[in-house]
N, CA, C and O atoms as a printed pandas DataFrame, in Angstrom:
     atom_number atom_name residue_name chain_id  residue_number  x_coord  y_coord  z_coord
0              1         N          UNK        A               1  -23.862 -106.335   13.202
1              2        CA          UNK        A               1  -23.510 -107.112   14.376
2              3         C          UNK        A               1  -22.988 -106.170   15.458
3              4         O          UNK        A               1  -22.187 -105.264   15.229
4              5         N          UNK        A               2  -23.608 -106.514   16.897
5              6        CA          UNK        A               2  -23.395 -105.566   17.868
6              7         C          UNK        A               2  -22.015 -106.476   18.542
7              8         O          UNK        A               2  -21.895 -107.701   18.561
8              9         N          UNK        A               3  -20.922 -105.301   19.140
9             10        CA          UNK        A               3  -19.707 -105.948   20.154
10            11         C          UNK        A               3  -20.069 -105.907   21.172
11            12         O          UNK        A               3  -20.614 -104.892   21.606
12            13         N          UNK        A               4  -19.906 -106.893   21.829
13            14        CA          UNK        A               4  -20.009 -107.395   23.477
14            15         C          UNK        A               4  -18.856 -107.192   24.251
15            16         O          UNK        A               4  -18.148 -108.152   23.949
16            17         N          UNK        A               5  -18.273 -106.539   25.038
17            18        CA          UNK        A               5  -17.605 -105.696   25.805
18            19         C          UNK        A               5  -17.288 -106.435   27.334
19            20         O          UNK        A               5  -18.153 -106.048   28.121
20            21         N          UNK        A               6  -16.566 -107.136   27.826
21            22        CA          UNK        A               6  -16.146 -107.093   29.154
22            23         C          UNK        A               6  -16.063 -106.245   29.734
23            24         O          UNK        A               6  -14.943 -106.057   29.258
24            25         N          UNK        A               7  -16.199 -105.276   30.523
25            26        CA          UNK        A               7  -15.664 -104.539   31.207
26            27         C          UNK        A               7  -15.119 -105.078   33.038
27            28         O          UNK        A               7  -15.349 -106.165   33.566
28            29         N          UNK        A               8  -14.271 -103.723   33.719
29            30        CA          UNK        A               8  -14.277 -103.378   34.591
30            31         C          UNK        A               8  -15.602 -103.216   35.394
31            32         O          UNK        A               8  -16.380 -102.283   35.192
32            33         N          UNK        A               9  -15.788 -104.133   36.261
33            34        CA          UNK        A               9  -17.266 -104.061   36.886
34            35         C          UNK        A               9  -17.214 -102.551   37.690
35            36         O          UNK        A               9  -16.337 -102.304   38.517
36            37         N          UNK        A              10  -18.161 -101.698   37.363
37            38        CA          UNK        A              10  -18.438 -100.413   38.338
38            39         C          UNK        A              10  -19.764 -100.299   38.778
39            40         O          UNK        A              10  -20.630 -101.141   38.544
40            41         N          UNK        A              11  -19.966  -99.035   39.554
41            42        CA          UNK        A              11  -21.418  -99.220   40.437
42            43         C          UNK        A              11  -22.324  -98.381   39.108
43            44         O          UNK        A              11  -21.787  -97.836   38.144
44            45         N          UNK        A              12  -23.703  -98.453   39.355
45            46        CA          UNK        A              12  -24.546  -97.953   38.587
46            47         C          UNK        A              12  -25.994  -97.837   39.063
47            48         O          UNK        A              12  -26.381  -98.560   39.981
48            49         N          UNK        A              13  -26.659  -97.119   38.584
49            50        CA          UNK        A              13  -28.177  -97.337   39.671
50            51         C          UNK        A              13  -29.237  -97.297   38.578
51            52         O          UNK        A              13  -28.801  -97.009   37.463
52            53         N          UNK        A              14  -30.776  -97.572   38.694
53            54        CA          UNK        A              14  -31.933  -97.513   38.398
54            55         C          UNK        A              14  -32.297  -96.286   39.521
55            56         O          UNK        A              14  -32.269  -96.481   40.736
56            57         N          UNK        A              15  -32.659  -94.924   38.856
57            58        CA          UNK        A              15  -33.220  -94.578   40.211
58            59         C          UNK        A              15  -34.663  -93.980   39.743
59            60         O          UNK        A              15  -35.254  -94.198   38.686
60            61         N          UNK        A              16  -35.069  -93.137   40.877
61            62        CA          UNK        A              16  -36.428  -93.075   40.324
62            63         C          UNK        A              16  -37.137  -91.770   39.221
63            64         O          UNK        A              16  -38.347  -91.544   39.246
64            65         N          UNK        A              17  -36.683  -91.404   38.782
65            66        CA          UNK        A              17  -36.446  -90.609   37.534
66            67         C          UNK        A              17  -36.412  -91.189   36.432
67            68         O          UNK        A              17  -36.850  -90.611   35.438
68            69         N          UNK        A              18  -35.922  -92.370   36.361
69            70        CA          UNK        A              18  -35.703  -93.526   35.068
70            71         C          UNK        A              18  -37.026  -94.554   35.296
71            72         O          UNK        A              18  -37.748  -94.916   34.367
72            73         N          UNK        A              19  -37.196  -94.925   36.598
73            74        CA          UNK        A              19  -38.523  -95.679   36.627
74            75         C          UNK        A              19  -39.626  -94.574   36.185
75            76         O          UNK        A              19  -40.404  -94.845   35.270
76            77         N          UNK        A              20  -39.680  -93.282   36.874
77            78        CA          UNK        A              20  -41.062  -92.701   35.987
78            79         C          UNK        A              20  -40.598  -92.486   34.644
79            80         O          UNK        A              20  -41.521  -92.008   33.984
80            81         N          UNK        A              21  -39.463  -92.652   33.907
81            82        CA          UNK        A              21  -39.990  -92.388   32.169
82            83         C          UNK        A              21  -40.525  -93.801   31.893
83            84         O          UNK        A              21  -41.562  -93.931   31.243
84            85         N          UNK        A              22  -39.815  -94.926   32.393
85            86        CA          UNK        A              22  -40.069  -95.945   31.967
86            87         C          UNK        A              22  -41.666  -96.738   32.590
87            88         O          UNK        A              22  -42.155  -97.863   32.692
88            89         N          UNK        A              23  -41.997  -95.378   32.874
89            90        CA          UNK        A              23  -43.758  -95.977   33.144
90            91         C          UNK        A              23  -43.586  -96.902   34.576
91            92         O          UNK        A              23  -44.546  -97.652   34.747
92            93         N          UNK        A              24  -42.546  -96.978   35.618
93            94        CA          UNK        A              24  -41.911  -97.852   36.907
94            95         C          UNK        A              24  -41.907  -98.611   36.825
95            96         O          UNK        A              24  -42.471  -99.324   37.655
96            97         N          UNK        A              25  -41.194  -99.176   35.629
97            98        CA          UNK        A              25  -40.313 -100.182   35.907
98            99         C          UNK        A              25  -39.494 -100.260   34.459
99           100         O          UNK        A              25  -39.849  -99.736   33.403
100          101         N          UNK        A              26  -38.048 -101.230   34.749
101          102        CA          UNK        A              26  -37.573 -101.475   33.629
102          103         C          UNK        A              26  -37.089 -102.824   33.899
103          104         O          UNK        A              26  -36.600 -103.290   34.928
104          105         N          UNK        A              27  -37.405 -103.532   32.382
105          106        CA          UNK        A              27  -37.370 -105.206   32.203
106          107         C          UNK        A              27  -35.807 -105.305   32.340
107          108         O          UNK        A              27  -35.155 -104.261   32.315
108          109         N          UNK        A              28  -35.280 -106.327   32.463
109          110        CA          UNK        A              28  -34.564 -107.085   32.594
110          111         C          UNK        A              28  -34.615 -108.334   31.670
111          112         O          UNK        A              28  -35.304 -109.307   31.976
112          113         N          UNK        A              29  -33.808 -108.285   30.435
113          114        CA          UNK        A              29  -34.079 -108.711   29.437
114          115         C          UNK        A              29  -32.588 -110.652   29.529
115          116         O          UNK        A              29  -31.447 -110.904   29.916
116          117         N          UNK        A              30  -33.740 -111.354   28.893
117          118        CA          UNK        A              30  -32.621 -112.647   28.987
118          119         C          UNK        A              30  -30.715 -112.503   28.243
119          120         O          UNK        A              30  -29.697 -113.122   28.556
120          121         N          UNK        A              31  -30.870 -111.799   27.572
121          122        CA          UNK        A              31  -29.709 -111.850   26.325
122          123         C          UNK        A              31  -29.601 -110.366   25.885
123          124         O          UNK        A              31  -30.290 -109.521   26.456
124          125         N          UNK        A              32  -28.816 -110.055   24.959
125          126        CA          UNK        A              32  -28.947 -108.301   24.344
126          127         C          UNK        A              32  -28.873 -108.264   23.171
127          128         O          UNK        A              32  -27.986 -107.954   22.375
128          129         N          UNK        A              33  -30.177 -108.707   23.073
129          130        CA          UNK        A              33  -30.888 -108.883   21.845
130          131         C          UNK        A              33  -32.361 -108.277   21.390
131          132         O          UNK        A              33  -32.629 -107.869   22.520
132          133         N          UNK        A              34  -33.018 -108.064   20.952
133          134        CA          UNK        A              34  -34.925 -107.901   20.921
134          135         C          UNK        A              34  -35.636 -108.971   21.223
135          136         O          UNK        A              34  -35.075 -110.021   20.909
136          137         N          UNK        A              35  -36.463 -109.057   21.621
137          138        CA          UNK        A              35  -37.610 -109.996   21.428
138          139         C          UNK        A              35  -37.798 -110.906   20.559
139          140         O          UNK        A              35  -37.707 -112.134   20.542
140          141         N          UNK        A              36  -38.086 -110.075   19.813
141          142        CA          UNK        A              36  -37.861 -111.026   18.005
142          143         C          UNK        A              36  -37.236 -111.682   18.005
143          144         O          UNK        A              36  -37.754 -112.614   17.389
144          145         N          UNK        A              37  -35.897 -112.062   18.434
145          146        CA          UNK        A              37  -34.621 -112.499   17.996
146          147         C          UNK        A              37  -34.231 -113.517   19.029
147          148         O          UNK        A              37  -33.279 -114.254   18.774
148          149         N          UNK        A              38  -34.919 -113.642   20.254
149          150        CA          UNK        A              38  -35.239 -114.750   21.207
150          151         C          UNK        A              38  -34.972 -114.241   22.685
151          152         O          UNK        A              38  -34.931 -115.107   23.559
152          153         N          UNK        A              39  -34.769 -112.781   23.081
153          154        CA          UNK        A              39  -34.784 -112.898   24.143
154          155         C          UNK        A              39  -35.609 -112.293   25.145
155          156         O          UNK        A              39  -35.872 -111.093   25.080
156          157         N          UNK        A              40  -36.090 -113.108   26.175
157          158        CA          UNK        A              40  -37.049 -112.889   27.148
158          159         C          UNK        A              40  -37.056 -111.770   28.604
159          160         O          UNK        A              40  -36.086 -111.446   29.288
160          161         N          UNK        A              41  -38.077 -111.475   28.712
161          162        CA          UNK        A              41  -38.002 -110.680   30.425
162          163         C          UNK        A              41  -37.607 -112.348   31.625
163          164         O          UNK        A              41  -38.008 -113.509   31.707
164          165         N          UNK        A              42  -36.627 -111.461   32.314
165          166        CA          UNK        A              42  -36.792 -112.234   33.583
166          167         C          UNK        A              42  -37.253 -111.745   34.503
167          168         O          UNK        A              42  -37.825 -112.381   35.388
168          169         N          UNK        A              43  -37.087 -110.385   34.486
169          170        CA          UNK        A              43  -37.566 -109.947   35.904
170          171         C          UNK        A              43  -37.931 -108.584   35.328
171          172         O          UNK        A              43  -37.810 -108.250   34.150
172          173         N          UNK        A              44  -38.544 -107.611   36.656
173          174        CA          UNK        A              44  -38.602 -105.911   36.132
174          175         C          UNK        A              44  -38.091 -105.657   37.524
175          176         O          UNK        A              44  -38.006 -106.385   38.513
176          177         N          UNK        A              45  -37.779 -104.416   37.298
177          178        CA          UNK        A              45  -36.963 -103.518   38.459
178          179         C          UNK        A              45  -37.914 -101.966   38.526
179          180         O          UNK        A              45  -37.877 -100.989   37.778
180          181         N          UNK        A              46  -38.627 -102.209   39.591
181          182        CA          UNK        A              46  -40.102 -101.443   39.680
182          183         C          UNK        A              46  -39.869 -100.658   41.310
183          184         O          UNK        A              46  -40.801 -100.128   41.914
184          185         N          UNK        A              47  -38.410 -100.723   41.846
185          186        CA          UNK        A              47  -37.588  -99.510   43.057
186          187         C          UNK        A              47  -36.643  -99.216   42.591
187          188         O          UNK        A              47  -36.190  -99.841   41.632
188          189         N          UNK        A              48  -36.088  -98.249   43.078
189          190        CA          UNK        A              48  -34.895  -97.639   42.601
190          191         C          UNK        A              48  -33.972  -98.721   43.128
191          192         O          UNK        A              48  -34.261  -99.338   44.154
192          193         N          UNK        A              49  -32.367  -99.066   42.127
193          194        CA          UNK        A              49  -31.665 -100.257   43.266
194          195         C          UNK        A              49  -30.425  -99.406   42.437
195          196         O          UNK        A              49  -30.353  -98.511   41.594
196          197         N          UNK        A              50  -29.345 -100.418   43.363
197          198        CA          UNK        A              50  -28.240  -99.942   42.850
198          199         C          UNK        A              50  -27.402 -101.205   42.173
199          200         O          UNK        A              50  -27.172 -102.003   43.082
200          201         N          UNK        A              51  -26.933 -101.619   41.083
201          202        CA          UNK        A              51  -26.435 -102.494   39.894
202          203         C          UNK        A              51  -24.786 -102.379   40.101
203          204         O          UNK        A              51  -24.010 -101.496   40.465
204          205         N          UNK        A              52  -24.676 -103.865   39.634
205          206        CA          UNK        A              52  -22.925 -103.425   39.062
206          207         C          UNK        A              52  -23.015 -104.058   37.969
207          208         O          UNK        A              52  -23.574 -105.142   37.796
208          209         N          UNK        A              53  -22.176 -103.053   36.780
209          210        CA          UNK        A              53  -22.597 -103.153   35.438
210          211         C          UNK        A              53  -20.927 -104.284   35.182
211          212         O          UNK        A              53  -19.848 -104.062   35.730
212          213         N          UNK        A              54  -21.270 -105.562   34.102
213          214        CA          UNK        A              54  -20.483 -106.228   34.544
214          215         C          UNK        A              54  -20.004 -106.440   32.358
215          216         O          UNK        A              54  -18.807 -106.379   32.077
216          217         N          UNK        A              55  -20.621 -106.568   31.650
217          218        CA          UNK        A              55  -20.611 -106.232   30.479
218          219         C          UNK        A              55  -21.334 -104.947   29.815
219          220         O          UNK        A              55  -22.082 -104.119   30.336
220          221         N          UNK        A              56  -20.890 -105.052   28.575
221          222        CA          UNK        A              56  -21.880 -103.467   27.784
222          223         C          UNK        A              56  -21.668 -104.311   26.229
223          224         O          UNK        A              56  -20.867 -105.176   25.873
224          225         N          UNK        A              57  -22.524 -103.772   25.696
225          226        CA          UNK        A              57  -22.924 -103.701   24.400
226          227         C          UNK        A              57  -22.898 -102.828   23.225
227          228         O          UNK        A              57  -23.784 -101.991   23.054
228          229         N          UNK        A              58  -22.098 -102.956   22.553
229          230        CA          UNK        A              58  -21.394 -101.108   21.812
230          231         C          UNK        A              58  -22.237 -101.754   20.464
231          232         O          UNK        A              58  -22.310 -102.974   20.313
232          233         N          UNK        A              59  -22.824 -100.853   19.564
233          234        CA          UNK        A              59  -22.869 -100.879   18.090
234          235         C          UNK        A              59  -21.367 -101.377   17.418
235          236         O          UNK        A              59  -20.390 -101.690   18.097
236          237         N          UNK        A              60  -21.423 -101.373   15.988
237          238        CA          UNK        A              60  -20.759 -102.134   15.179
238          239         C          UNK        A              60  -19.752 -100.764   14.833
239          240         O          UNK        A              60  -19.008 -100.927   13.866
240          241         N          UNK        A              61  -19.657  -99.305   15.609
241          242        CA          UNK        A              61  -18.579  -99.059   15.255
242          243         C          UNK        A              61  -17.602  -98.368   16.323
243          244         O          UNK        A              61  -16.768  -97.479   16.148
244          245         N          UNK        A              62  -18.061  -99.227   17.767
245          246        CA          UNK        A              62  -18.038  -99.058   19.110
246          247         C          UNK        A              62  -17.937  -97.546   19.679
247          248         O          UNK        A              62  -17.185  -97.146   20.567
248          249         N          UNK        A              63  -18.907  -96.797   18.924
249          250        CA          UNK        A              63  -19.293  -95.548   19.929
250          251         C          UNK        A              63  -19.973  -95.224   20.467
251          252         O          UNK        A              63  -19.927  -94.081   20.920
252          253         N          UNK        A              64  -21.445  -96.453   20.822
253          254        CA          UNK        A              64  -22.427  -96.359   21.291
254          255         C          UNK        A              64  -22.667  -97.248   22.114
255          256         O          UNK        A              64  -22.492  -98.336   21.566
256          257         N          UNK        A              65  -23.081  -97.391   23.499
257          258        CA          UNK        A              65  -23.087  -98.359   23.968
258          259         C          UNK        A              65  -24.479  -98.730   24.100
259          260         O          UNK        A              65  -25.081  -97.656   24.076
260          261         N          UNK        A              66  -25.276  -99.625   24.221
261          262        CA          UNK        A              66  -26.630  -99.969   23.375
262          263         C          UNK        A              66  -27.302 -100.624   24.944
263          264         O          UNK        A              66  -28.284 -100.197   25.551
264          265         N          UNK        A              67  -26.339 -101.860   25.345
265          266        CA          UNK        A              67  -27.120 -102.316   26.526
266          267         C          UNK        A              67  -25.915 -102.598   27.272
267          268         O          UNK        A              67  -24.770 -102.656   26.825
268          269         N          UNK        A              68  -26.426 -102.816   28.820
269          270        CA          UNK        A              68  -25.689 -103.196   29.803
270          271         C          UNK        A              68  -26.121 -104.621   30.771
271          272         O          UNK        A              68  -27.148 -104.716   31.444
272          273         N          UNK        A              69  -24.979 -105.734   30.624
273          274        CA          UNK        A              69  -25.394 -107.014   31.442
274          275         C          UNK        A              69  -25.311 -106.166   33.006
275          276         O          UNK        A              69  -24.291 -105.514   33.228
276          277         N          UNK        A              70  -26.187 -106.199   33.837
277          278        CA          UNK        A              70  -25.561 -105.855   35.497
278          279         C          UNK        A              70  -26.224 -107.206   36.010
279          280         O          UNK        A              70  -27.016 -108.054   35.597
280          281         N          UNK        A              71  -25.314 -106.884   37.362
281          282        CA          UNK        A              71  -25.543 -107.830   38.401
282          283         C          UNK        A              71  -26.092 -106.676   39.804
283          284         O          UNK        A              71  -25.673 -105.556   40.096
284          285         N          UNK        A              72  -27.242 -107.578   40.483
285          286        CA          UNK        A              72  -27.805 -107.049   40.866
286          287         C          UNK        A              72  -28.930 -107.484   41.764
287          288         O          UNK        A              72  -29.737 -108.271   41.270
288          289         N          UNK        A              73  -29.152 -106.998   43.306
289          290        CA          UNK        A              73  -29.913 -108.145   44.399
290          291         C          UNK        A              73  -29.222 -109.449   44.287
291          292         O          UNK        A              73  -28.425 -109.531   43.352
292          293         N          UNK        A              74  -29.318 -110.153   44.805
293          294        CA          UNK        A              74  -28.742 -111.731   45.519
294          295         C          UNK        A              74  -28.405 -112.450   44.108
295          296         O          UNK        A              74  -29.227 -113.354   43.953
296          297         N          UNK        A              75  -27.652 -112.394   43.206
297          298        CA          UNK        A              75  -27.226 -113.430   42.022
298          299         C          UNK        A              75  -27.558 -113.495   41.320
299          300         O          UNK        A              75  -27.342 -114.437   40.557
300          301         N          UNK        A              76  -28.683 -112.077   40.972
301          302        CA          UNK        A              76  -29.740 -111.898   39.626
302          303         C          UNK        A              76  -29.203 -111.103   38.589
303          304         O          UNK        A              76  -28.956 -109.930   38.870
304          305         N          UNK        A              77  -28.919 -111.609   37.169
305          306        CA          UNK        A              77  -28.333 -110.965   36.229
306          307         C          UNK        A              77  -29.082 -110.513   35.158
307          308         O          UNK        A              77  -30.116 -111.134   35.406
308          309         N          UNK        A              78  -29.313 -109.924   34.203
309          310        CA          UNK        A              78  -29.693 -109.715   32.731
310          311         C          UNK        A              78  -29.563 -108.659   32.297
311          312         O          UNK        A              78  -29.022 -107.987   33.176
312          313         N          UNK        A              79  -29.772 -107.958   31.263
313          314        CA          UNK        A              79  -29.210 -107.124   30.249
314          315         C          UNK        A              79  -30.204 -105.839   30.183
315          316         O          UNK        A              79  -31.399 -106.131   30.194
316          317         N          UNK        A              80  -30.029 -105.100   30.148
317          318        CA          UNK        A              80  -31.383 -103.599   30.301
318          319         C          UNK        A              80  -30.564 -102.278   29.563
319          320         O          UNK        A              80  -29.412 -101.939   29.834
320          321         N          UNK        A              81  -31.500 -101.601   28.523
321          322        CA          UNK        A              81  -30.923 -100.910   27.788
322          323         C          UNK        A              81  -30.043  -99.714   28.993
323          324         O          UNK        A              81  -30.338  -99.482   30.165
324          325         N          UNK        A              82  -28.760  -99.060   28.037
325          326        CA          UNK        A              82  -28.182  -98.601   28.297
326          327         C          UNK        A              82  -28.809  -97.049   29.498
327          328         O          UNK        A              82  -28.356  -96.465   30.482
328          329         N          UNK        A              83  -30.012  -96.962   28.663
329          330        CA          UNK        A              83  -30.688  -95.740   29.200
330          331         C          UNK        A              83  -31.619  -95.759   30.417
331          332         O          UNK        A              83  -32.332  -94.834   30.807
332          333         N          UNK        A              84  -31.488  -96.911   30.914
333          334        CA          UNK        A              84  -31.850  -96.969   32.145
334          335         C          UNK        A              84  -31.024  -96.963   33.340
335          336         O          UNK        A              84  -31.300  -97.444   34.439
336          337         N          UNK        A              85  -30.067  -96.407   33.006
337          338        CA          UNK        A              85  -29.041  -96.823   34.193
338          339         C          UNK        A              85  -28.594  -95.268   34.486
339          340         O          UNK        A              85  -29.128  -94.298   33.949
340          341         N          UNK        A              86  -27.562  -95.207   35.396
341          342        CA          UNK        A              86  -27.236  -93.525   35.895
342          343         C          UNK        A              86  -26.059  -94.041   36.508
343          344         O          UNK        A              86  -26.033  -95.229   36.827
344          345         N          UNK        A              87  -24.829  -93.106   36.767
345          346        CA          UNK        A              87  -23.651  -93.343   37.405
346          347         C          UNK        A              87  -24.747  -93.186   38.939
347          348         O          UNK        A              87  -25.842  -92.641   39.076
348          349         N          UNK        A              88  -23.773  -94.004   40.015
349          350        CA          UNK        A              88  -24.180  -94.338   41.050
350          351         C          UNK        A              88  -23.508  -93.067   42.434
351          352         O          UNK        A              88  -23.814  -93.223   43.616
């Protein structure tokens, strides 16, 4: 079981270095979870933008942080692995 983390909201970015590994773009996932397990794309993020990371997602022995909920453009939220993101 993964811990879900409140945090301190801070800035964070997608930039374009992370869109070319990720082939340009990275999903934006419903929940922080897999696929398998029920959760969906809402959106992809296919420009560089800048996020505020508003939860995180640590493994089960909180030294890893796995995914990040951000908020981001006009009221749009969801969850995108940890490795897409960059201090801002």
């Amino acid at each position: 079981m993964n811990i879900i983390e409140i945090v301190k909201p801070y800035r964070a970015s997608i930039n374009d270095e992370i869109l070319y590994k990720c082939n340009g773009s990275v999903r934006i996932w419903s929940e922080p979870k897999p696929s398998f397990d029920g959760a969906i794309v809402v959106d992809e993020i296919t420009t560089p933008i800048n996020v505020t990371v508003l939860e995180v997602q640590k493994n089960t022995d909180d030294s890893l942080i796995l995914r990040a909920k951000i908020h981001y453009g006009e009221g749009h939220e969801g969850w995108v692995p940890c490795l897409a993101l960059t201090d801002s």
